[in-house]
C-alpha positions in Angstrom: 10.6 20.5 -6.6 14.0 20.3 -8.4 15.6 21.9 -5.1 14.2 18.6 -3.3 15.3 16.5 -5.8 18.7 18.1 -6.2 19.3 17.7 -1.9 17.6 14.3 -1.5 19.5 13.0 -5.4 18.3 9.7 -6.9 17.8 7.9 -3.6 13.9 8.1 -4.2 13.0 5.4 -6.7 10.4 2.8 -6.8 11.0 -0.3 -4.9 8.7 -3.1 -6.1 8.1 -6.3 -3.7 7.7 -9.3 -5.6 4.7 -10.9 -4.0 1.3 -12.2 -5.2 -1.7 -10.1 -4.6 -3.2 -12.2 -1.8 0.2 -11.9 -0.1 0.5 -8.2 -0.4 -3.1 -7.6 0.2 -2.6 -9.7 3.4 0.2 -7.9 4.3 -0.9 -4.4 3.9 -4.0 -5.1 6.4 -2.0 -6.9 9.2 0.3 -3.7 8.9 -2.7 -0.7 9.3 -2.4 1.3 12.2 0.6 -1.1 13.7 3.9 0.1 14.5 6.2 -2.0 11.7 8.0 -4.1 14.5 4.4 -4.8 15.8 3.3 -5.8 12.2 6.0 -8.0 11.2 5.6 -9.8 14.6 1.7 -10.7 14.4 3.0 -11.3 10.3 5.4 -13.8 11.7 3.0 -15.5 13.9 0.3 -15.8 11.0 2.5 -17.9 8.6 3.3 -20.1 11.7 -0.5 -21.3 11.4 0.9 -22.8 7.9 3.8 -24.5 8.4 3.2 -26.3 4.9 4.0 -23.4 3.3 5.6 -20.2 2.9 2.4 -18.4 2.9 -0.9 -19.7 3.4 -2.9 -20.0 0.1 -6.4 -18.5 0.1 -8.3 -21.8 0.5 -6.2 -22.6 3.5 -7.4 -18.8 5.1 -10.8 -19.3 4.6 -10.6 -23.4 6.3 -8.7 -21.0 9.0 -11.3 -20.7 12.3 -11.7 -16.3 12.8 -10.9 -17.2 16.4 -7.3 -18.7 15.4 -6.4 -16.0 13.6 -7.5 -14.0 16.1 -5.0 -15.9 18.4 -1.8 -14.3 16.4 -2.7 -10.8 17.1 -5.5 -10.1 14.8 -7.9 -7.6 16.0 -11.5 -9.3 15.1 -12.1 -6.8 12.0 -8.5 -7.5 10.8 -8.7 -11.2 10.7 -12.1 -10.9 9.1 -10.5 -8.6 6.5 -8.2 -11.5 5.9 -10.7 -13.5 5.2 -12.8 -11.4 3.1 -9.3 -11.4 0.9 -9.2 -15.1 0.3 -12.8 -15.1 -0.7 -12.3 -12.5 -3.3 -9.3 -14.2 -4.7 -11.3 -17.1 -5.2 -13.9 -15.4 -6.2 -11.4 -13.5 -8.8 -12.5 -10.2 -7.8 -8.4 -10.0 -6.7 -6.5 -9.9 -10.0 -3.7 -12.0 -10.1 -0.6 -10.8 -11.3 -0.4 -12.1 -14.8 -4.2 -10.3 -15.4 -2.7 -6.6 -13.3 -0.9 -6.4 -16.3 -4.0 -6.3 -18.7 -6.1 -3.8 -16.0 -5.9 0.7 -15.7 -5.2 1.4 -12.3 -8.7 2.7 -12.3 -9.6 -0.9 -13.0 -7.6 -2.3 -10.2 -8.6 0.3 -7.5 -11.9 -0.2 -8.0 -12.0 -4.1 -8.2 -9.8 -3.8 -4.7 -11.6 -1.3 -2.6 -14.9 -3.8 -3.3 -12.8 -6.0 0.0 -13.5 -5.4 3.5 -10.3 -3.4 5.0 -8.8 -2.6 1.4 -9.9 1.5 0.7 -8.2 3.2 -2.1 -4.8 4.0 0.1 -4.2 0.7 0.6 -4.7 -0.2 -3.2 -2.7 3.0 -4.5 0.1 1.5 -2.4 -0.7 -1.8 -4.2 -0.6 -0.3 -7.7 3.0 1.2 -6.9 4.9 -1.1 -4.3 3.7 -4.4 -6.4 2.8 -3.9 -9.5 5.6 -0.5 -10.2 3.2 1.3 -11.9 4.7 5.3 -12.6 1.6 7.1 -12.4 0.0 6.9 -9.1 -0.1 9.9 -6.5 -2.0 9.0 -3.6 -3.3 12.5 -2.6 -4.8 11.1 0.5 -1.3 10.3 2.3 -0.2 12.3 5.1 3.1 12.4 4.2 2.7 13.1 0.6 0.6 16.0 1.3 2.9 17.3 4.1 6.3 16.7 1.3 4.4 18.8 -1.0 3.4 21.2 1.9 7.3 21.4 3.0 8.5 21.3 -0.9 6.7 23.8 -1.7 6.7 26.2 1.1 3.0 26.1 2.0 1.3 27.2 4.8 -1.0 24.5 5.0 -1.6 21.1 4.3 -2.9 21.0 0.1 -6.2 19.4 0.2 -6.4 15.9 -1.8 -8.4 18.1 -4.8 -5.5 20.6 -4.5 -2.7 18.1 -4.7 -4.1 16.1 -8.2 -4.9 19.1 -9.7 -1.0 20.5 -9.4 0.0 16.5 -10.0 -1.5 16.5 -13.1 1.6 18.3 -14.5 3.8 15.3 -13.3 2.2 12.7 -15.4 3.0 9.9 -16.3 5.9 10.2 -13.8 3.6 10.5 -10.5 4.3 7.9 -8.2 8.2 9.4 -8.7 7.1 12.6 -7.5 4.8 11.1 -4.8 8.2 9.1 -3.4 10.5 12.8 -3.5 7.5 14.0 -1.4 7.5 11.2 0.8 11.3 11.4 1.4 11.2 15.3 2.1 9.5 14.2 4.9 12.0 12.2 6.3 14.9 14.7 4.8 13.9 17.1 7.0 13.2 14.9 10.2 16.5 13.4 9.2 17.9 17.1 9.8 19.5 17.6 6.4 
């Protein structure tokens, strides 16, 4: 791992967005299985339904007809999804982000992954592109497993167990090590 860190240097660090949970949440599902041009375009077209605002609250998402929604590029399930967000925000099974700060990540995951369309990828991703928290390896992830795979001359793909039993010695600096794994995997398709 230091010979990846040496080649790909400090570049990998932790990014946070600075959004509230319904908006990231939002975001995250309009954005599974899309290209990102494809995302940001149905994105676009879903904050046109709110002109009011910058982004629609959760009360204005649930007054929001499915068939509407579905009008901006929303796939049925997706646009139900988005629904079944709002609900739980109201609901206060979504933390918002003064209360994050009081919650584990254990905590978090499991409130999240109790929403239609949010599994514990999507939440993982939460934990470490909104909230900055340093100690999250998604194990799951494609590309961490294939930076570790490539960083570590393996083979084979780890499986998830594999991967958080070797993480475990990168604690409490895991989602670091999960974003040198990630960018190994562009390093290389970036042919350095």
């Amino acid at each position: 791992m230091d010979c990846i860190i040496g080649r790909i240097g400090e570049e990998a660090r932790l990014k946070v967005r600075d959004e509230e949970p319904f908006q990231s949440l939002v975001r995250a599902v309009i954005n599974q299985q899309l290209s990102g041009k494809a995302a940001a375009t149905i994105l676009g077209r879903f904050k046109l339904l709110y002109p009011k605002s910058e982004f629609p609250s959760p009360k204005e998402v649930i007054r929001t007809n499915l068939d509407k929604l579905r009008s901006v590029g929303l796939s049925r399930p997706k646009a139900g999804y988005i629904k079944d967000i709002a609900r739980k925000v109201i609901l206060g099974v979504v933390p918002a982000s003064a209360e994050c700060d009081t919650l584990t990540d254990v905590d978090i995951i499991n409130r999240l992954t109790q929403i239609k369309g949010i599994g514990r990828w999507t939440a993982e991703m939460f934990l470490m592109f909104n909230l900055g928290r340093p100690d999250v390896l998604p194990v799951h992830d494609l590309g961490v497993r294939k930076g570790f795979q490539i960083a570590f001359k393996k083979r084979q793909l780890p499986e998830p167990e594999q991967l958080d039993r070797y993480g475990e010695r990168w604690k409490p600096y895991r989602s670091t090590a999960a974003l040198y794994l990630w960018r190994t995997v562009d390093f290389l398709a970036d042919g350095k």
